[in-house]
N, C-alpha and C positions, 0 to 999 in steps of 0.2 A: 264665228266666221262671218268675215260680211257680204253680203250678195256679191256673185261676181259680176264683171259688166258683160253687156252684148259681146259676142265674137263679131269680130268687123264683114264687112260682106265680100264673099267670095268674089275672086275676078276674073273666073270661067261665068259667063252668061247662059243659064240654062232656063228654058221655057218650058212651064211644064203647067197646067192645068189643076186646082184643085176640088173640088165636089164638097161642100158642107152644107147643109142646110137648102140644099137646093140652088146655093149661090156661084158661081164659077170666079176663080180668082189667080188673074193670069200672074206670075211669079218670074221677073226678067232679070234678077238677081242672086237669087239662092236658093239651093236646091233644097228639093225637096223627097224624104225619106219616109219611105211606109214601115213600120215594124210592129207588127201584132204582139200586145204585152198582155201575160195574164195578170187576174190582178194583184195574187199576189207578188211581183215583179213591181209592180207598181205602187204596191203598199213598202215592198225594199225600198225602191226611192224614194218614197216619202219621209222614211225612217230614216232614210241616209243624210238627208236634208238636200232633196236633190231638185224639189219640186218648189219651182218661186210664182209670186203672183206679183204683176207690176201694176199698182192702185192707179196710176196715169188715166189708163184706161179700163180697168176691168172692176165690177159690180162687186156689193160686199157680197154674201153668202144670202141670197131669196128663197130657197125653196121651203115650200113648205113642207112638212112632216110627212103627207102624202103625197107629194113627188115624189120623195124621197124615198119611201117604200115602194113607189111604183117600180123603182128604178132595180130595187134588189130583188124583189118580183121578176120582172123581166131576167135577170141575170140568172136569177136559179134556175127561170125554167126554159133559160138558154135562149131566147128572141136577141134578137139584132138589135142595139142601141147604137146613138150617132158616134160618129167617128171624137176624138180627143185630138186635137191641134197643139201641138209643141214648139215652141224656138230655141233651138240650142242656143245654151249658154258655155262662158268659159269652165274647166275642172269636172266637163262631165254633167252640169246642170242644166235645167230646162224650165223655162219662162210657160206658163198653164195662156197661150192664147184661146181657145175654145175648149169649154169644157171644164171649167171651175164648181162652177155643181155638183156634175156628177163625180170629179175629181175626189172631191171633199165628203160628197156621199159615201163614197165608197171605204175611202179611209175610216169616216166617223163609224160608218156599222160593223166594221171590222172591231172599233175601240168601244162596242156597245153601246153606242151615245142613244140608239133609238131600236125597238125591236123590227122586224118585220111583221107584215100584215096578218101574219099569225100568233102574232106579239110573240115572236122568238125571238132572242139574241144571239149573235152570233158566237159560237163557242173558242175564247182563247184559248184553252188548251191543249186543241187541236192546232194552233198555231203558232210557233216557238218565237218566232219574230215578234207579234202582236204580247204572247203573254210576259217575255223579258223586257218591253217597255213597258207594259202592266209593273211588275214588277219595281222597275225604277221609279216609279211613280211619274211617269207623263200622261197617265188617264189612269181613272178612277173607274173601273166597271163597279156596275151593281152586284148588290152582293145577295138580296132577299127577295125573295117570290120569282125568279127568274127562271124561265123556260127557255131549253139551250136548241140552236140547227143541230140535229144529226150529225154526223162524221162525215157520211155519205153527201149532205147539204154542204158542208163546210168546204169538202174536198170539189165540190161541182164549182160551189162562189168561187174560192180560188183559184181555179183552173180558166175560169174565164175568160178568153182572147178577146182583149179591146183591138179594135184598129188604131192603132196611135199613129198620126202621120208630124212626123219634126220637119219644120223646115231651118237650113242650116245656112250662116253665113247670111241670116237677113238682118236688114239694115234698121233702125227703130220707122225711120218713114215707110218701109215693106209692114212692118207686124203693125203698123197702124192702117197703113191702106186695106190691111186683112181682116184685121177687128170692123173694123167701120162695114168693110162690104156684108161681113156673115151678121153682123148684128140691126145693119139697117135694113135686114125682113126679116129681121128675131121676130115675133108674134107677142114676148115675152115683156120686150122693152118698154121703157113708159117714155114718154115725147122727151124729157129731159134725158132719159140714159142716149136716148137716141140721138140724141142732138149731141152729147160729150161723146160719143163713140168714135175713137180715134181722132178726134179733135186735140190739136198742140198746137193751138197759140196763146199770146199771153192772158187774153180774158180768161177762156177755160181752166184755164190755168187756176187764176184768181180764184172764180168761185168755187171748183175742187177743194183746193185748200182751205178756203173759207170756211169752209162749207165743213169738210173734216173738225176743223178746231173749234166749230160751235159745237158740232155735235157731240165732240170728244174723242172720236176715232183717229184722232192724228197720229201718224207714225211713217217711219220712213217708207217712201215710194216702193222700194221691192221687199216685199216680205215672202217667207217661208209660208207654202200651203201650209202647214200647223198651225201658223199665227194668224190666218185669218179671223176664226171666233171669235178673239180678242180687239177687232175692230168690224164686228158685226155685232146687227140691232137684236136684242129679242124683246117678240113682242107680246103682251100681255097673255093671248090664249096659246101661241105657240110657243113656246118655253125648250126652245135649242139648248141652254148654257151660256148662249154667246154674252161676251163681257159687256156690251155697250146696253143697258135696259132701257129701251125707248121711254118709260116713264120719267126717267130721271134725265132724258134729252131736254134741250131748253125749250123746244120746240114744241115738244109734247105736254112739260112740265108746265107752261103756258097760255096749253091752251092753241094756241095759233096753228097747229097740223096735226091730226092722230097719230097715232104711231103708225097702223098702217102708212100712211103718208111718207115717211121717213122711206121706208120700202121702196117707193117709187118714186124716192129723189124730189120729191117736192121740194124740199127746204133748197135745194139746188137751183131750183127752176125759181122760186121765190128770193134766193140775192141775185140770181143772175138779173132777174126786173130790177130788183132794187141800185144794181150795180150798173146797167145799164144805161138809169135814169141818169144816176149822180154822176158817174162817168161823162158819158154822152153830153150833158149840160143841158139836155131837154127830156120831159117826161115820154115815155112811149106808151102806146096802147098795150094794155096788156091782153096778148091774147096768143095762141098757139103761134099765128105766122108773123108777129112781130117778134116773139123769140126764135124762132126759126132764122130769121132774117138775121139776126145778130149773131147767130153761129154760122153760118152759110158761110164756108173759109172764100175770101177774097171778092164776097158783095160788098157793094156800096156800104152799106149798115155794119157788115163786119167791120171793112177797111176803118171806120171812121171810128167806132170804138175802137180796136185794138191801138190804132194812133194817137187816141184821148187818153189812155189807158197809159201809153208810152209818155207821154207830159204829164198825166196825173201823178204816175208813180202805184204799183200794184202796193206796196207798203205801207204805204202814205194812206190807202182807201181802206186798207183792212184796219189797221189803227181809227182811223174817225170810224166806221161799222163799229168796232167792235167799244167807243168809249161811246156813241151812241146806245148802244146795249147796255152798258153800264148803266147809263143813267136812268135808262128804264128802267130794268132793275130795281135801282132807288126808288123811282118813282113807287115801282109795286110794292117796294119794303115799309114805304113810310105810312105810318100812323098803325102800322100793324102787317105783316103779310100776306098777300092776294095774288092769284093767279091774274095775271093781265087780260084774262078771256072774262073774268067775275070782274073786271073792272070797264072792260069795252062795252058790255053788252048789260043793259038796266034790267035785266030779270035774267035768270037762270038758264043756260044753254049749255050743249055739247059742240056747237056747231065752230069748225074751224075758221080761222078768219083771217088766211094768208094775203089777200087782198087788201086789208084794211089795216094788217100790220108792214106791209110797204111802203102806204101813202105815209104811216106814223112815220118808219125809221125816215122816207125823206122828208118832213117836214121838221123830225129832228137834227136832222143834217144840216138844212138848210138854216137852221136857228141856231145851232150852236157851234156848228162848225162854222158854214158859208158866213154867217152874221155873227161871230166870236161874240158869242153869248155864253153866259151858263143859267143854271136851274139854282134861283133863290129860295127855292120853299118847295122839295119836292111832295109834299099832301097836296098841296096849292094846284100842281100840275097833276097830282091823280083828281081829286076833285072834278079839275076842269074836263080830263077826256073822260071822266064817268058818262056811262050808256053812250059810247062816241057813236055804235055802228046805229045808231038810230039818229046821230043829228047831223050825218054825211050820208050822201047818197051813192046807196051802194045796188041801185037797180041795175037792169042790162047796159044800160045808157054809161055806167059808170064805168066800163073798161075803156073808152074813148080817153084821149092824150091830153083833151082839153076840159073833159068832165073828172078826171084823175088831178089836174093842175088844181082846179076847183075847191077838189078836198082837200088837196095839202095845203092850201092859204087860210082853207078854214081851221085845222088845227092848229095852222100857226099863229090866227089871230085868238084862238082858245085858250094856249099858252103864254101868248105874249106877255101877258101882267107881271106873269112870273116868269120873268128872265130878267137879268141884267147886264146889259154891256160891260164885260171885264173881260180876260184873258182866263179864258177855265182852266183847269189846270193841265198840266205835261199831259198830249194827246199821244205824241209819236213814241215808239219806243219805250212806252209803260209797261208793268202788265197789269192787264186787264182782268177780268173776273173769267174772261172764254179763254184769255193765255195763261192762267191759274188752274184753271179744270183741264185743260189742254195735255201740260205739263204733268200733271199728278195721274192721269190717263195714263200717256204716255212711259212714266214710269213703271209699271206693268208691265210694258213692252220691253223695251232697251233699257233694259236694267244697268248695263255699265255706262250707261249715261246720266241717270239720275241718284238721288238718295235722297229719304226723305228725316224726319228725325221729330221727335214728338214736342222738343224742347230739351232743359236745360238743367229742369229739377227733376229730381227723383218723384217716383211714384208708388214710393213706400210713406209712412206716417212723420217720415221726420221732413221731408219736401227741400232735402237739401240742398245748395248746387251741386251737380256733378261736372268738376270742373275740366274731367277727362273727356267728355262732348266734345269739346272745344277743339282738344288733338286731336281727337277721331275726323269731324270737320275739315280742319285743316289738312287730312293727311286726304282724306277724302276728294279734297279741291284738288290736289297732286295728281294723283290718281285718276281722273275723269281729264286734268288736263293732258294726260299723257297717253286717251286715248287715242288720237295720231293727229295727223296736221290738219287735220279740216272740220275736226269733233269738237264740238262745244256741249256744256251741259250745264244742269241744277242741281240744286242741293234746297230745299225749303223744311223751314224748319217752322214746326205746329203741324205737323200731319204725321199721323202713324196707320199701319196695314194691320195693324192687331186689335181684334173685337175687345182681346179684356186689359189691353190700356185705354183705348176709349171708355168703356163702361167705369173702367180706375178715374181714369178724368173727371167723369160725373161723377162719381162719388166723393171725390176732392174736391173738385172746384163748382161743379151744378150747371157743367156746360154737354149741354146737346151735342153730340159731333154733326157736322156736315159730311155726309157722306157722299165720297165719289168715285163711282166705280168699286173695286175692295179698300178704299183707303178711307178712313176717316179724318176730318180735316177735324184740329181741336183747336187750333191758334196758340198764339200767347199770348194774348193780352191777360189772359190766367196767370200764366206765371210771372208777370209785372206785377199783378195787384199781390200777390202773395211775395213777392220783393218788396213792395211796396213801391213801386218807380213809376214810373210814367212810362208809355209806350216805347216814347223818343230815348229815353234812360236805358232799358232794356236792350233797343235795337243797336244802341252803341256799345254795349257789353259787345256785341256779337264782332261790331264795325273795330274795335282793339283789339281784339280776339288778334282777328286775320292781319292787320296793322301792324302789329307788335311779332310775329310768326314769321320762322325762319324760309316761307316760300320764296321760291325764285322771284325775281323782285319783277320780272315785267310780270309774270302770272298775280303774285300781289297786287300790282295796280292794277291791274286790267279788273280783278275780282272786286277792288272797292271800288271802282269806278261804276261797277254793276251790280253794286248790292243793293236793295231796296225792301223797302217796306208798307205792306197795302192792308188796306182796312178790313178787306176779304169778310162782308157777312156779317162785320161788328169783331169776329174773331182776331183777327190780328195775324198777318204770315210774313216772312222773313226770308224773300228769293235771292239767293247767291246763284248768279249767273256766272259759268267759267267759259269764258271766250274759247274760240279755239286759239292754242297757239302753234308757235314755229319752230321750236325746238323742246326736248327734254327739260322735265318741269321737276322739281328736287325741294323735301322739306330739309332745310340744312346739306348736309352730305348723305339723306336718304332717298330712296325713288321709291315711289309706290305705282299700284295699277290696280286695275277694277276687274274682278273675278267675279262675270254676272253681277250680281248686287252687293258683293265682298271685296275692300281694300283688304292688301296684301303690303309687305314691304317686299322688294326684289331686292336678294343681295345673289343670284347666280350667274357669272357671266353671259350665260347660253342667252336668258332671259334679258339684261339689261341690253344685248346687241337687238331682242326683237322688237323694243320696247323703241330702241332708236331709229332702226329701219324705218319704222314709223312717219319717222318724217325728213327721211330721205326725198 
């Protein structure tokens, strides 16, 4: 089901006063509703799928393990906890304004994800709700050395009346005015959350997203309270479950922020400078109240980015960011693989270095982008910024705008040798190595949006083609494009979700998977050499495949129009990107549709009318 949208705002004006956190938040548009829910009423909702979270403005999942207990502590032994802010949604839903924490707290010690502080867990079989999704398999309780709450405990949690207060008939500019006011004297917040808190305009915008698709968190704006872990960080000593492993973030995996860091939105606050500089057309000082100044809706500093922003083109900046990163990358792959933190710094450190990887990415911008350059010899350019944080100056002096310009001329004349005036390749519109990890993320999530597929030969001893891939594919392309008018999706092939085709892989071909997320990335260039073809040879098996195939013919061009092929890691990957389209999409005289991560063929009337609704 897909998120439903805001209910429009009521056109009775009622003025009503709200109390959260100490903060008072006058409401001249929609009203507002008190209803004390216990929790288990509350965990119904959740189950129902009734409870959304809008990523626009609200935090992944922060607390730690002891919050977290504190919280069910407090509940057993009956204390007052802060009230829960709701916005009705359309069919009965509710958008989580205040209170995603404890929201998600609650649920997860219901689903045993963590004991309480007398390392108990909460007992499912005292509750028919929690243990028939046990059942179904939407959580996995433990099963050994587990000490259970009482009945008498079980029936207290349960019973426990939250204040829930919904406000109804608000408008998105009301649930942002609210967010901002309760969380700009949150205690919790780090300068960066605080600064995006209810901020919609188009920079915020920008590095949100950005931001999400380096880290790999990308996924649609309103998600299901359930699907948050699945774009939440965990990190090293705290070990939630959540899908996103800050180790395996670029950011961390780098070197350039802890994972703690990721926590408090660093990497956010870190392209917003970087995004501001390039943007803007001039470096800025980097420091609390010069980012401040750039979110501060309708100062000077605002006004003038969001406007550079408007002539830059937000797509246009994420594309150069993101083939900037590319090439670093290279840089750190060549002559061997290295963390860019064992290449900045001439001796051995832990120490993050998000200041000195700003002045890089603009100095890389500036030279490859601004100066249609590219990188002749990437060793050449790791060589040269070897031990960089020791041959720029990164004392107090160096957050100044003019001590910042400083360093990036001096990296640019460190690299310079190794550049050469040519036209690098396709910047706009590629994908990238961050739109590669993005995507495969992604799939995780919105599963009838993506598929992935390991390749093309079997993975038995005889390595044959299996030339039924091909229809599966194709029927698959149908399928995703018939998930309605405005859905677009992927299909890449060289990745698979299963531990023992990858470890099969290695044992056939002696390729390490890349691993990302639960997916392991194997490529094909395996299955070339063992065709014996060339990359380009292979990639056009796939490019006649779809050519040749009975698809509706604009879905057909549209798909070859978008097919491509990227080096990904030395591995080899093969993105079929399916546009969205405008009407019902058919292989021959069949329709297919995507059942979660399963093509189906539809031959029932009932179904082929919902399938066209679609795109009414």
């Amino acid at each position: 089901m897909s998120p439903p949208s805001l209910v429009t705002p009521s056109a009775v004006v009622v003025v009503v006063v709200l109390q959260t956190h100490h903060v008072e938040v006058s409401l001249t548009m929609a009203e507002l509703e008190s209803q004390p829910k216990a929790v288990q009423s509350l965990y119904g909702w959740f189950n129902e799928g009734k409870l959304y979270v809008n990523r626009r403005y609200q935090r992944k999942l922060v607390w730690t393990l002891e919050e977290k207990q504190k919280l069910i502590e407090s509940i057993l032994n009956r204390y007052p906890v802060p009230a829960i802010l709701l916005a009705e949604r359309e069919r009965g839903a509710y958008e989580i304004i205040d209170g995603l924490q404890r929201l998600h707290t609650l649920v997860s010690f219901v689903e045993m994800a963590f004991p309480d502080l007398d390392n108990k867990y909460f007992k499912i079989s005292d509750f028919p709700t929690a243990q028939t999704r046990a059942n179904n398999g939407d959580f996995q309780p433990p099963v050994e050395n587990v000490e259970f709450l009482t009945s008498h405990e079980v029936s207290t949690f349960l019973d426990y009346s939250l204040a829930i207060s919904v406000m109804r008939g608000a408008s998105e500019a009301e649930i942002d005015d609210v967010f901002s006011r309760i969380n700009t004297y949150g205690h919790r917040l780090s300068d960066q959350e605080r600064r995006q808190a209810g901020v919609r305009d188009s920079f915020s915008t920008l590095v949100r997203d950005l931001a999400c698709e380096i880290r790999g968190d990308v996924s649609s704006d309103i998600l299901r309270l359930s699907q948050m872990p699945s774009i939440s960080i965990d990190l090293p000593m705290t070990k939630h479950g959540y899908e996103v492993i800050a180790d395996s973030v670029f950011w961390v995996k780098q070197g350039i922020l802890r994972s703690t860091d990721l926590r408090d939105s660093m990497d956010e606050q870190c392209l917003a400078d970087i995004a501001a500089c390039i943007v803007g057309g001039e470096i800025i000082e980097r420091s609390k109240e010069a980012l401040d100044e750039v979110y501060e809706a309708e100062s000077p500093k605002n006004q003038q980015i969001v406007d550079a922003l408007i002539s830059y083109g937000a797509d246009k900046f994420a594309d150069e960011l993101k083939y900037c990163i590319d090439e670093l990358l290279a840089v750190c792959q060549a002559g061997g693989p290295s963390k860019l933190r064992n290449i900045v710094f001439d001796k051995p450190s832990t120490n993050a270095f998000p200041s000195v990887f700003a002045i890089l990415m603009i100095a890389l911008h500036e030279s490859l982008v601004t100066g249609r350059k590219k990188i002749s010899n990437h060793a050449s350019v790791r060589r040269a910024i070897s031990g960089l944080y020791g041959r720029i100056d990164t004392s107090r002096k160096s957050t100044a705008a003019e001590e910042r310009r400083k360093n990036v001329d001096t990296i640019k004349g460190l690299i310079g040798n190794y550049l050469i005036v040519d036209e690098p390749k396709s910047i706009y519109g590629a994908h990238s190595t961050v739109d590669i990890d993005s995507t495969i993320r992604r799939s995780e999530i919105e599963l009838p949006h993506y598929e992935l597929k390991q390749g093309a030969l079997t993975l038995d001893d005889t390595r044959s083609l299996d030339r039924n891939v091909f229809q599966k594919v194709i029927n698959t392309i149908c399928a995703i494009a018939n998930n309605g008018k405005e859905r677009s999706g992927s299909i890449i092939i060289g990745v698979t979700d299963r531990d023992s085709d990858a470890a099969r892989v290695k044992k056939l071909d002696g390729i390490e998977a890349r691993v990302v997320g639960r997916r392991h990335v194997v490529g094909v260039k395996r299955e070339a050499r063992q065709l014996r073809e060339k990359p380009e040879q292979y990639f056009t098996r796939w490019r006649e495949a779809i050519k040749n195939s009975e698809l509706t013919r604009t879905l057909r061009d549209d798909v070859l129009a978008n097919i491509d092929y990227n080096e990904y890691y030395g591995l080899g990957l093969i993105i079929i990107t399916i546009p969205a389209q405008k009407s019902l999409s058919f292989v021959g005289s069949k329709l297919y549709r995507r059942e979660a991560d399963e093509t189906v063929e539809v031959t029932d009337p009932p179904h082929v009318a919902e399938i066209a609704a679609r795109f009414n």
